[in-house]
C-alpha positions in Angstrom: -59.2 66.1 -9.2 -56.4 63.7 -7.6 -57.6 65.3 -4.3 -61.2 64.6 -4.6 -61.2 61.3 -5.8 -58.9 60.6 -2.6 -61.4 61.9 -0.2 -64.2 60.1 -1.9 -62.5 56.8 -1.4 -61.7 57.9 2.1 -65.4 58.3 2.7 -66.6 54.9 0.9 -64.0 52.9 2.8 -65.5 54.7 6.2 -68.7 53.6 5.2 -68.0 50.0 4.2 -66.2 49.0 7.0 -68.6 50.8 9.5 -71.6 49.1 7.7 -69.3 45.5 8.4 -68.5 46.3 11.8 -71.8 47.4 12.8 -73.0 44.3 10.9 -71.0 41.6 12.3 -71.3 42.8 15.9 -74.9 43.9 16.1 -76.8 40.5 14.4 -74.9 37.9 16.1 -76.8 34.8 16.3 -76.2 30.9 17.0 -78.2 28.1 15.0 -78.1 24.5 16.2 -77.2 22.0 13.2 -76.7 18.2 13.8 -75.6 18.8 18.0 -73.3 21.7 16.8 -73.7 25.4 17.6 -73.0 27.5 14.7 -72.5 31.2 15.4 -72.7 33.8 13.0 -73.8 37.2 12.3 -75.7 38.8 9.6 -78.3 41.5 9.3 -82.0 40.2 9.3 -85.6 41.1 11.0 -87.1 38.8 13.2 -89.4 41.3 14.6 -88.4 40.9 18.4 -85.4 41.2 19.3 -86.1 39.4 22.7 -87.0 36.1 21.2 -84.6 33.4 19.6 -83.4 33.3 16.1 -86.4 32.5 13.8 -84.7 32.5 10.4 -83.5 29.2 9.1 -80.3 28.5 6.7 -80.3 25.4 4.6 -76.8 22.9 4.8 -74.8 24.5 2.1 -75.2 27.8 3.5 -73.8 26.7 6.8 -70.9 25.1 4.6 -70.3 28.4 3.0 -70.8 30.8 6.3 -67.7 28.3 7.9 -65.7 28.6 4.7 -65.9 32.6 4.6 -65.0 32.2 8.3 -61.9 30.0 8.0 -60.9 32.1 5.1 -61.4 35.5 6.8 -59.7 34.0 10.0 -56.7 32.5 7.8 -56.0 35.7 6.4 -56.1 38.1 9.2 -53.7 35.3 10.5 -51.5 35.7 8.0 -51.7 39.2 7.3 -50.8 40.1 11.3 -48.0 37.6 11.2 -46.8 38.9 8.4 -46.8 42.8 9.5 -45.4 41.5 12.7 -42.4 39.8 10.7 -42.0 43.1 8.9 -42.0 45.0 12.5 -39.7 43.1 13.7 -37.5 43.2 10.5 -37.3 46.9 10.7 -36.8 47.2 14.5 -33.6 44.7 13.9 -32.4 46.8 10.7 -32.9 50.0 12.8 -30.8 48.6 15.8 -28.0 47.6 13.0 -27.7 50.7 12.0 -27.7 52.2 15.5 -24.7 49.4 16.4 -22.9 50.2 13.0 -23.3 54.3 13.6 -21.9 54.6 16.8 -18.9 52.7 16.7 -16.8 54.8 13.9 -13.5 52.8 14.9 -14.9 49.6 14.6 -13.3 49.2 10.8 -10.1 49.1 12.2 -11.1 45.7 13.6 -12.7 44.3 10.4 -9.6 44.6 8.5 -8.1 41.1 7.0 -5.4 39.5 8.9 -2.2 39.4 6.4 -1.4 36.1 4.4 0.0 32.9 6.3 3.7 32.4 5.2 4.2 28.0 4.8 7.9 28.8 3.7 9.3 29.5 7.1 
């Protein structure tokens, strides 16, 4: 049961981010608002490909396209500095180890120096 409930997420997650790849790469598109170029992509017909963007947004969908873009951008910042944190985390707590494991005599070393005598 465990086993097919696993593969059928595998499967939807395949799908969904195949449907939002193919999505955000094939429909790109720029509108012109107030001198600005807005780029964005999103399925829609225009019935020739050839010709420029016909479709029209009104403001507050522009507002909310460069919100979902700041937001998607802010995490996939985060989220890749944060894996490259934990990278680099391990990579220094491997090399520790390494350092530590290969030097068996090195306790000798860390050993306390003995008390200072102020009566002499």
């Amino acid at each position: 049961m465990r086993q097919a409930f696993t593969k059928i997420v595998k499967i939807f997650l395949l799908v969904l981010f195949t449907t939002y790849y193919g999505s955000t790469t094939l429909f790109i598109h720029t509108h012109i608002l107030h001198n600005t170029y807005i780029v964005h992509s999103h399925p829609f017909s225009d019935g020739n490909s050839k010709s420029p963007v016909t479709h029209q947004h009104t403001e507050n969908q522009y507002l909310i396209i460069q919100a979902l873009s700041f937001f998607v951008s802010t995490f996939l910042m985060l989220f890749f500095a944060a894996l490259l944190f934990l990278c680099i985390k391990q990579i220094l707590f491997l090399f520790n180890r390494i350092v530590v494991e290969n030097t068996d005599n090195i306790l000798q070393y860390l050993l306390r120096a003995p008390p200072y005598n102020t009566s002499l």
